[in-house]
N, C-alpha and C positions, 0 to 999 in steps of 0.2 A: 504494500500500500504506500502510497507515496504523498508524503505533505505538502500543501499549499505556501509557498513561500512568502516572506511577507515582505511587498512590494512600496507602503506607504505606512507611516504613522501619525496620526493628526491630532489638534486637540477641538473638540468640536463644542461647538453651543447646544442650550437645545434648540435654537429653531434649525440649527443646520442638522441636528438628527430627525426633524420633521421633516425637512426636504428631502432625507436619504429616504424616508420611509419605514414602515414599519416591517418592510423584508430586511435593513439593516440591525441587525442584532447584535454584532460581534463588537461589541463598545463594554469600557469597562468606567464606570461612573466616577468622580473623584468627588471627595467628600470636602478635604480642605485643598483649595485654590491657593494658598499660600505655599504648599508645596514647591509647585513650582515658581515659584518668584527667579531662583536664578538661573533656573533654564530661561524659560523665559526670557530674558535681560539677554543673555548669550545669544539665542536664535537673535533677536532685535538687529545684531549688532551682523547679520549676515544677508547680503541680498539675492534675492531668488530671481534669477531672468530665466523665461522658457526657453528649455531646448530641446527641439524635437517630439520626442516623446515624452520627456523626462525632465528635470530644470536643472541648469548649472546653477553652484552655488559659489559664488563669493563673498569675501568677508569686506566689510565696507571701511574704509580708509579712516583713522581715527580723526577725531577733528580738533 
């Protein structure tokens, strides 16, 4: 049997799990949002351009 690989990770709202619908299931809830405070702050600090399929990602130049 062979596993689904996991191709994306997100952190979603809930209206953006309303638009997924109610066939998206596979979310895992977070209770306290401060958790991630410094992820968070870290991703901020990288910019996402589309490429292709997939996005390159660069870090953004400090200021």
């Amino acid at each position: 049997m062979t596993q689904d690989r996991i191709v994306a990770v997100g952190f979603l709202t809930s209206a953006d799990l309303r638009l997924l619908g109610e066939r998206f299931d596979r979310y895992f809830p977070v209770e306290h949002e401060d958790v991630f405070t410094d992820l968070l702050s870290e991703l901020d600090k990288i910019e996402a351009t589309p490429f292709g399929k997939g996005v390159s990602i660069q870090r953004k130049s400090p200021v």
